[in-house]
N, C-alpha and C positions, 0 to 999 in steps of 0.2 A: 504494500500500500504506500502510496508518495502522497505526502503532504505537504502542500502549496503552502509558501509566505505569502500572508496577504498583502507582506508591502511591496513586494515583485512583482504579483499577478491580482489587482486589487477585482474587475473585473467579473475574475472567478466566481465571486460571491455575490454578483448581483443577478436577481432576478425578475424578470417582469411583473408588474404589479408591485413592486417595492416601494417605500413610500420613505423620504430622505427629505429634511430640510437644507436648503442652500441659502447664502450668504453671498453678493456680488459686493465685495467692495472696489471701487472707485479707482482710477489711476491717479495718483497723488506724488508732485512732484517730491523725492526723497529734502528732509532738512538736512543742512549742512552745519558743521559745527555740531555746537552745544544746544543750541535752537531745540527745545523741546516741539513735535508735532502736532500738540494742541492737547488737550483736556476732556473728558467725556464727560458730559453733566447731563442727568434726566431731563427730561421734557421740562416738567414741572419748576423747573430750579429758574430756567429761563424766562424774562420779563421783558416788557416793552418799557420802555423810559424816556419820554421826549423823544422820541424816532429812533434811541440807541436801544441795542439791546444789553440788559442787565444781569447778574445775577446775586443774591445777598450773602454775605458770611456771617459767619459766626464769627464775632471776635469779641473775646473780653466782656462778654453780657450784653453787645451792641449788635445789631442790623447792622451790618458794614455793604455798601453799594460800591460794586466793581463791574465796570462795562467791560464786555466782553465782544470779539469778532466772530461770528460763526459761520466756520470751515465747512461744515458739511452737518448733513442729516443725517437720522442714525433710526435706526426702525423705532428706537423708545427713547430717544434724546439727540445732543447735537456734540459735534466736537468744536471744540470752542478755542480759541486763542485769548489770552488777557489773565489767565491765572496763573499761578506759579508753581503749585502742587502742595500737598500738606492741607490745603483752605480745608476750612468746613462750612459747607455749601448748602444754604437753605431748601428743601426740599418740601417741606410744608410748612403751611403757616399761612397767617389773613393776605388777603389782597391788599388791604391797603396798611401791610407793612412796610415803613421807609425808612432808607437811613435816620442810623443812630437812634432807631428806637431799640429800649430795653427788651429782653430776649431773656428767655429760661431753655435752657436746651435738657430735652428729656431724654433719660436712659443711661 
């Protein structure tokens, strides 16, 4: 009996009627340097702001408002440019949360 590597002959194991989810991402030019490629932040996290678009942090017990560029869509959020890494990124909370208002972060 020979047994197939599925990473050689992937193929082998597919059968009609199979049901497989697929992911197309994008052609993106590579970043150069140190240039991080951007940030993934949920749907939810993202704001409109006077025509900018925004999203709030956590910082220090405060709303903190940081504009952000968004690079691409993403099936449940955007990748975003303008953050750093580390943030902690409001995901829920009131609509009309605005900078520097007081914040209790749960959990």
């Amino acid at each position: 009996m020979q047994v197939l590597n599925p990473s050689k002959y992937p193929d082998v194991f597919l059968r009609p009627e199979m049901n497989a989810t697929v992911r197309f991402l994008a052609d993106q030019p590579k970043a150069s340097g140190t240039q991080p490629a951007g940030a993934f932040v949920p749907a939810a996290a993202v704001r409109d702001h006077d025509g900018k678009k925004i999203v709030l942090l956590a910082f220090d017990g405060k709303a903190r408002m940081r504009e952000v560029h968004v690079l691409s869509q993403r099936t449940d959020g955007f990748l975003v440019d303008g953050l750093v890494g580390g943030e902690s990124v409001i995901t829920k909370g009131p609509q009309d949360l605005k900078d520097g208002d007081t914040i209790k972060v749960k959990g």
